[in-house]
N, CA, C and O atoms as CSV, one atom per row, in Angstrom:
chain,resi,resn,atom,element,x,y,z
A,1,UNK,N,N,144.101,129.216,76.600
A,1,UNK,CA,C,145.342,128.717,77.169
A,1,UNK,C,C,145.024,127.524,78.073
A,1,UNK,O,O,144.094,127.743,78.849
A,2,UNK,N,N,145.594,126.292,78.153
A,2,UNK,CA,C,145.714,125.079,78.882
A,2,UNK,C,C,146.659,125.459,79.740
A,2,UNK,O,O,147.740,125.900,79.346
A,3,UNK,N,N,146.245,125.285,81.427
A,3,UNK,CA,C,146.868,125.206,82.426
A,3,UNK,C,C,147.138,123.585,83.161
A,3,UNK,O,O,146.344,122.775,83.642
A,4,UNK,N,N,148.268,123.568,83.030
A,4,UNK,CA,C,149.200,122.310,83.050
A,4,UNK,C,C,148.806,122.117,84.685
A,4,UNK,O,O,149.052,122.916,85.589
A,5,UNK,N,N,148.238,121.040,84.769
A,5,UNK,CA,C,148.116,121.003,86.056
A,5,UNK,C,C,148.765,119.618,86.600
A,5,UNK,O,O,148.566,118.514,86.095
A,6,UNK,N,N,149.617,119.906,87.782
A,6,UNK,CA,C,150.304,119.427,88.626
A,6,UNK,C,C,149.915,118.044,89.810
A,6,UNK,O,O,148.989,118.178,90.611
A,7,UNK,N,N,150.600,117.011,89.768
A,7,UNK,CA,C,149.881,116.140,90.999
A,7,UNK,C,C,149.598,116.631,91.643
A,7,UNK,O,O,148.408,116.824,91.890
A,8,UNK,N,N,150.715,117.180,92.368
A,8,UNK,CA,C,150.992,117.615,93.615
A,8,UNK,C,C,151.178,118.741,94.070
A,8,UNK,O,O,152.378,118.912,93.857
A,9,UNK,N,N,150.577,120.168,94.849
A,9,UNK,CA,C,149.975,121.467,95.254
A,9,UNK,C,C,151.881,121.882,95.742
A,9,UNK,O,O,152.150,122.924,96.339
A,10,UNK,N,N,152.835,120.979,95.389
A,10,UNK,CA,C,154.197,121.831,96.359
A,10,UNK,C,C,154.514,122.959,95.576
A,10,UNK,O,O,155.050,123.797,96.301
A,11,UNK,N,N,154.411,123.364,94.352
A,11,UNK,CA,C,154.572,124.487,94.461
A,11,UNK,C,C,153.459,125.691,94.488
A,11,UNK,O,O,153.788,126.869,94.353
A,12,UNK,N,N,152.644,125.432,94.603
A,12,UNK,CA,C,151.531,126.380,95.438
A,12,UNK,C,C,152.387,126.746,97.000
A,12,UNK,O,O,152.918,127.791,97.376
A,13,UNK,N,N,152.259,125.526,97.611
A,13,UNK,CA,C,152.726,126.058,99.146
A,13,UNK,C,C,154.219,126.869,99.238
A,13,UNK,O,O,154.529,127.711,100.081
A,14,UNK,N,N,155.180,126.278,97.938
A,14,UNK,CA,C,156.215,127.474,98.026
A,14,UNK,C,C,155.429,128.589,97.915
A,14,UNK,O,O,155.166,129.248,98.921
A,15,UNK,N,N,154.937,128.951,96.620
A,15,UNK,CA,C,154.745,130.271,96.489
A,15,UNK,C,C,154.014,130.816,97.725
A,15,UNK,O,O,153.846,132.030,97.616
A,16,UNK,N,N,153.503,130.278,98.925
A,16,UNK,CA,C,153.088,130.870,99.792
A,16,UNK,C,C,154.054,131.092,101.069
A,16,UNK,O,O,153.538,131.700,102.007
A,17,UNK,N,N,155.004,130.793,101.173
A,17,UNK,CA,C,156.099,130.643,102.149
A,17,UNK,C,C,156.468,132.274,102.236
A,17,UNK,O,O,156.435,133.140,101.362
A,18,UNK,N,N,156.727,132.316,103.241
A,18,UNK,CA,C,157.241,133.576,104.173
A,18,UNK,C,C,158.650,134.038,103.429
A,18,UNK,O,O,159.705,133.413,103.326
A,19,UNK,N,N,158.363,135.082,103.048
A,19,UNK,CA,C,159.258,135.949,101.944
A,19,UNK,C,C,161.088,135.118,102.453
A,19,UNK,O,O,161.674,134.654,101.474
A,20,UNK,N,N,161.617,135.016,103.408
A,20,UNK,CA,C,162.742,134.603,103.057
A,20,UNK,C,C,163.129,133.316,102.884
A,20,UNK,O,O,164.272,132.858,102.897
A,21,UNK,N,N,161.292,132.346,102.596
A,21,UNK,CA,C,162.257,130.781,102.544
A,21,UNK,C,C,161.237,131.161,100.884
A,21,UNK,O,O,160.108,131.576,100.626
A,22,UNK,N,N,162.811,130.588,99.873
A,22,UNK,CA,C,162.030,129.924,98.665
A,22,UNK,C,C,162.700,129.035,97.822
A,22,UNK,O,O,163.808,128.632,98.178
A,23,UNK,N,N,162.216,128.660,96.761
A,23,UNK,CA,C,162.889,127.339,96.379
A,23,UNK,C,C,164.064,126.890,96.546
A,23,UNK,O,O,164.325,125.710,96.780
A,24,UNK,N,N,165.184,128.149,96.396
A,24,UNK,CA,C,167.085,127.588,96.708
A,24,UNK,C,C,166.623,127.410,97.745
A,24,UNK,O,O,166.454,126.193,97.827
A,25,UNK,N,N,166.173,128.062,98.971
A,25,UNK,CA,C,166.306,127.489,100.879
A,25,UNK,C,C,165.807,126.632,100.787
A,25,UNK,O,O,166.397,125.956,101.630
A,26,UNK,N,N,164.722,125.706,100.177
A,26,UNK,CA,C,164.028,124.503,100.306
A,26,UNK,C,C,164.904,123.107,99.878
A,26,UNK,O,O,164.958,121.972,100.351
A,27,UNK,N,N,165.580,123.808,98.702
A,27,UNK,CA,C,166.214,122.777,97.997
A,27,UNK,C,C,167.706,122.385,98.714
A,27,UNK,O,O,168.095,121.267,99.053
A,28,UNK,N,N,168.395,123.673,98.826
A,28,UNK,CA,C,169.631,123.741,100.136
A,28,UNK,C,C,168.927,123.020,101.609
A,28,UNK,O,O,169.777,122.468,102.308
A,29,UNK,N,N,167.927,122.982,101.983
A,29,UNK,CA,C,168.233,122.137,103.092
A,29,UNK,C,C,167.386,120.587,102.825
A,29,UNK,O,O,167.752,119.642,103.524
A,30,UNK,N,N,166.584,120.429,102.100
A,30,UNK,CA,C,166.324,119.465,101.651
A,30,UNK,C,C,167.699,118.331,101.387
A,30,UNK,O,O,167.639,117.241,101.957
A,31,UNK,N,N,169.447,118.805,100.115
A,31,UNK,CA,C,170.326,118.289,100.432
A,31,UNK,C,C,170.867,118.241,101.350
A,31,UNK,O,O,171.739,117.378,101.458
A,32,UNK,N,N,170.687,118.853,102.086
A,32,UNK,CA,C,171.864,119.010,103.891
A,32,UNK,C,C,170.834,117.799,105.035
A,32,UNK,O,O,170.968,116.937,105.903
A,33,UNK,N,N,170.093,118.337,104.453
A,33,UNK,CA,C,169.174,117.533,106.149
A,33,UNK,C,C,168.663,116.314,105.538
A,33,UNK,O,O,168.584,115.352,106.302
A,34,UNK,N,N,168.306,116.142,104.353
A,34,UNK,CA,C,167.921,115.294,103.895
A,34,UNK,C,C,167.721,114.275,102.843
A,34,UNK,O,O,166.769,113.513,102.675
A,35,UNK,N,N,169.141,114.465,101.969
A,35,UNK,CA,C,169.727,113.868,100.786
A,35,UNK,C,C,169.052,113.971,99.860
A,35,UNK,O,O,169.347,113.167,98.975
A,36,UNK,N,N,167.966,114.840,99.563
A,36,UNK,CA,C,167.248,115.367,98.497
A,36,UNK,C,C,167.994,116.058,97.652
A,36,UNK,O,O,168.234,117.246,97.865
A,37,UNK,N,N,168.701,115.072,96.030
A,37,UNK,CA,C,169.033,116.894,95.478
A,37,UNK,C,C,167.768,117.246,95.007
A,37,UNK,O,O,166.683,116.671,94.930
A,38,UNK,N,N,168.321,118.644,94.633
A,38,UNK,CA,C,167.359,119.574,93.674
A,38,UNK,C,C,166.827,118.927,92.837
A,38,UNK,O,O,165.616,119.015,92.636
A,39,UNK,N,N,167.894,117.846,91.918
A,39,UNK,CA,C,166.925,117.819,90.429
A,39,UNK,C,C,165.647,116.678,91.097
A,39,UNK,O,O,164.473,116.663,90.727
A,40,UNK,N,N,166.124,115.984,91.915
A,40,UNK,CA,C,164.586,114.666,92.522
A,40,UNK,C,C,163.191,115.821,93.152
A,40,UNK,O,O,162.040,115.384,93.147
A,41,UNK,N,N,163.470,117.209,93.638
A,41,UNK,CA,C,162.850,117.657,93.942
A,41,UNK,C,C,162.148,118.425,92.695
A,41,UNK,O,O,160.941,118.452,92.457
A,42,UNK,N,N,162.956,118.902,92.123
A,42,UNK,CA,C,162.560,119.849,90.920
A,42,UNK,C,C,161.645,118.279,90.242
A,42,UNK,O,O,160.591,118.618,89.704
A,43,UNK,N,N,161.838,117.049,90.209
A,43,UNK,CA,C,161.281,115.913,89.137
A,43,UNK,C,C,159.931,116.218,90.094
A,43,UNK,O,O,158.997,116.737,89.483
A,44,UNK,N,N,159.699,115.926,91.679
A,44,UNK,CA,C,158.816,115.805,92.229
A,44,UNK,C,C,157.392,117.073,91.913
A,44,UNK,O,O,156.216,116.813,91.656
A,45,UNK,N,N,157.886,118.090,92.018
A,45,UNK,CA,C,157.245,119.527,91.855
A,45,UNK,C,C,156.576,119.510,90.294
A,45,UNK,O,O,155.552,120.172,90.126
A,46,UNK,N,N,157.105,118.816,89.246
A,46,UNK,CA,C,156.121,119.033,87.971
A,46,UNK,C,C,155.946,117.917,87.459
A,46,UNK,O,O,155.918,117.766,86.238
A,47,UNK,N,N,155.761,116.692,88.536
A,47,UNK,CA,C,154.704,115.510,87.697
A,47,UNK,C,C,153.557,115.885,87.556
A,47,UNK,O,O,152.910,116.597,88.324
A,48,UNK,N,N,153.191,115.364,86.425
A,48,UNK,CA,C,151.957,115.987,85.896
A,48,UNK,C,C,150.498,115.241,86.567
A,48,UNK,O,O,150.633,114.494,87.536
A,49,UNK,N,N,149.488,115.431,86.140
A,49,UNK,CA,C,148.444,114.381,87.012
A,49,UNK,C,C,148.550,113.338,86.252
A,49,UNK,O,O,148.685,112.298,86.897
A,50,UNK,N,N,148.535,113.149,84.454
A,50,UNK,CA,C,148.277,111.850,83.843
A,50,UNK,C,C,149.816,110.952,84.212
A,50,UNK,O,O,149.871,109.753,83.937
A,51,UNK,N,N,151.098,111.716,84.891
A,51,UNK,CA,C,152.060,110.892,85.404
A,51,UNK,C,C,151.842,109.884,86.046
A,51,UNK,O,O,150.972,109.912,86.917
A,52,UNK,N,N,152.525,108.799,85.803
A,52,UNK,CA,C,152.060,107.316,86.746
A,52,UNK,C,C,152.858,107.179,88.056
A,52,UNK,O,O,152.689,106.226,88.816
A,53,UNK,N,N,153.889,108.347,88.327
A,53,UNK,CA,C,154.940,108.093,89.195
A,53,UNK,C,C,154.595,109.021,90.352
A,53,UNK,O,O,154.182,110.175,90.240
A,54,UNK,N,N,154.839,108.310,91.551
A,54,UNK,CA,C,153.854,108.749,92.878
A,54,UNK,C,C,155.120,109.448,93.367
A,54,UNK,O,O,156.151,109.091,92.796
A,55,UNK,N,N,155.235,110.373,94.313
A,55,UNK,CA,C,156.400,110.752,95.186
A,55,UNK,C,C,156.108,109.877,96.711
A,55,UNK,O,O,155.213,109.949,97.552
A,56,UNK,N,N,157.265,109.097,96.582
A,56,UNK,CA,C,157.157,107.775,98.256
A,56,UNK,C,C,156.531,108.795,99.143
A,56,UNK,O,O,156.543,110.009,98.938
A,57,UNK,N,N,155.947,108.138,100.217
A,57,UNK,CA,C,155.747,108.238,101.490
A,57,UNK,C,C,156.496,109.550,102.130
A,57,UNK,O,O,156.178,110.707,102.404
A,58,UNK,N,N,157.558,108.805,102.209
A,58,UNK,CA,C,158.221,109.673,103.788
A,58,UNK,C,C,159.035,110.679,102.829
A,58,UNK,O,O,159.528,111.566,103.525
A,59,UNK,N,N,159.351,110.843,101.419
A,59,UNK,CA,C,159.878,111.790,100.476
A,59,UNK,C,C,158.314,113.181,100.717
A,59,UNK,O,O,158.293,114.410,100.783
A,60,UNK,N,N,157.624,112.480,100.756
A,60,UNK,CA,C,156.135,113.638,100.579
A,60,UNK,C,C,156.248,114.178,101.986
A,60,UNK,O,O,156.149,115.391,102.171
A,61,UNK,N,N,156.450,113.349,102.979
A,61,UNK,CA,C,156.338,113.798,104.151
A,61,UNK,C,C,157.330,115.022,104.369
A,61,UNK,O,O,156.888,116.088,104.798
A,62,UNK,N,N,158.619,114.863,104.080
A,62,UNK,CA,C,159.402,115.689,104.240
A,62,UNK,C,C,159.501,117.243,103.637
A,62,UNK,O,O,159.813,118.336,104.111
A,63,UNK,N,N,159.136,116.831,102.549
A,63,UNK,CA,C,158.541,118.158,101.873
A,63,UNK,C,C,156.748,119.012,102.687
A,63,UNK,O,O,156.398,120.176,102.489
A,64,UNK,N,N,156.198,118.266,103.299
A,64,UNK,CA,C,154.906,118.732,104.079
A,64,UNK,C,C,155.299,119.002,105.298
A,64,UNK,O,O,154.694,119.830,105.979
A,65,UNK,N,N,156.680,118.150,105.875
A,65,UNK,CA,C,157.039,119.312,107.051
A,65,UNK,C,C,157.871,120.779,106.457
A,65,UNK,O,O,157.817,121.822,107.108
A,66,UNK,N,N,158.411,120.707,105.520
A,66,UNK,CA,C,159.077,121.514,105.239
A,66,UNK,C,C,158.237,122.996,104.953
A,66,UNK,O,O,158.483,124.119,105.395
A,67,UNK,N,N,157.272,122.581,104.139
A,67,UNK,CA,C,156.125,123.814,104.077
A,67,UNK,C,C,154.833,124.324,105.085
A,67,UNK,O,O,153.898,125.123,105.062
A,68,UNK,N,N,155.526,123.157,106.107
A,68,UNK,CA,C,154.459,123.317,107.256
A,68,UNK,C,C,153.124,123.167,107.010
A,68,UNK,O,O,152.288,123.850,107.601
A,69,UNK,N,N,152.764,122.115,105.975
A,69,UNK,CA,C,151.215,122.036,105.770
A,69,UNK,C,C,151.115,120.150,105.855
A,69,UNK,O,O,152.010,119.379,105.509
A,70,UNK,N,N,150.051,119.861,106.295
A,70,UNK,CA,C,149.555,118.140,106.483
A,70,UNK,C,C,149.783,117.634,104.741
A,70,UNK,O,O,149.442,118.239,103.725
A,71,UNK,N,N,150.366,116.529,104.862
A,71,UNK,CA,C,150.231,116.027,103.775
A,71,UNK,C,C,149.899,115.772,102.843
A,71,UNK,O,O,150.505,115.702,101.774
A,72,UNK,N,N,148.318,115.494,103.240
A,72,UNK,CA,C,147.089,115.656,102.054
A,72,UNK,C,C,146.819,116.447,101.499
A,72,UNK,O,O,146.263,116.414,100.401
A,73,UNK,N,N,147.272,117.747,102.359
A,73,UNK,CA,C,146.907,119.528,101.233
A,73,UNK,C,C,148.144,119.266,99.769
A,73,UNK,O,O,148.092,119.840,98.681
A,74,UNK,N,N,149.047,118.354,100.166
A,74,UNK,CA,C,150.194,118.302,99.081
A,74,UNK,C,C,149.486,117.733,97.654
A,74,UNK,O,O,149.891,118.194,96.587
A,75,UNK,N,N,148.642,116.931,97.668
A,75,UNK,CA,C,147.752,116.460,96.913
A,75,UNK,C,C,146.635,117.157,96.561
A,75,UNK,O,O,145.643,117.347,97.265
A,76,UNK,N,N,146.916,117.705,94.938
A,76,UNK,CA,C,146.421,118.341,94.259
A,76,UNK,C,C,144.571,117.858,94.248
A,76,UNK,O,O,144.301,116.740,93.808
A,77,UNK,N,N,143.609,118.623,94.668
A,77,UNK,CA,C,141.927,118.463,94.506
A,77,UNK,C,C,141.745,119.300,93.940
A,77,UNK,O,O,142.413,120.296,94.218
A,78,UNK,N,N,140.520,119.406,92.576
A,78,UNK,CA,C,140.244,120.713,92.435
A,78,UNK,C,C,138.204,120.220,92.069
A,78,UNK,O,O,137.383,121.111,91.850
């Protein structure tokens, strides 16, 4: 089996989030606080690595405060 691997580690850090925040709470306040819909987030969460399309700056940032982890962990190393 080929495991599709991801730019970017955000949904790792969901799946680690504290049982009552998960993707709807991320995505619900992402639009409220921060004009993120879902589907730009849902596009952000499964670019692939051979994808050429970066997630901006302060779009990454917001999602790394949101999961409470530094930025760079958002960026997939293996």
């Amino acid at each position: 089996m080929v495991k599709r691997k991801f730019k970017y580690a955000i949904n790792h850090y969901l799946s680690i989030q504290p049982r009552p925040v998960h993707i709807g709470t991320v995505a619900r306040i992402l639009l409220r606080d921060h004009n993120i819909p879902h589907d730009t987030f849902d596009q952000d969460r499964f670019l692939r690595e051979e994808d050429s399309d970066e997630i901006p700056a302060d779009r990454l940032e917001v999602y790394a405060q949101l999961l409470d982890v530094p930025v760079d962990l958002l960026y997939q190393k293996d």
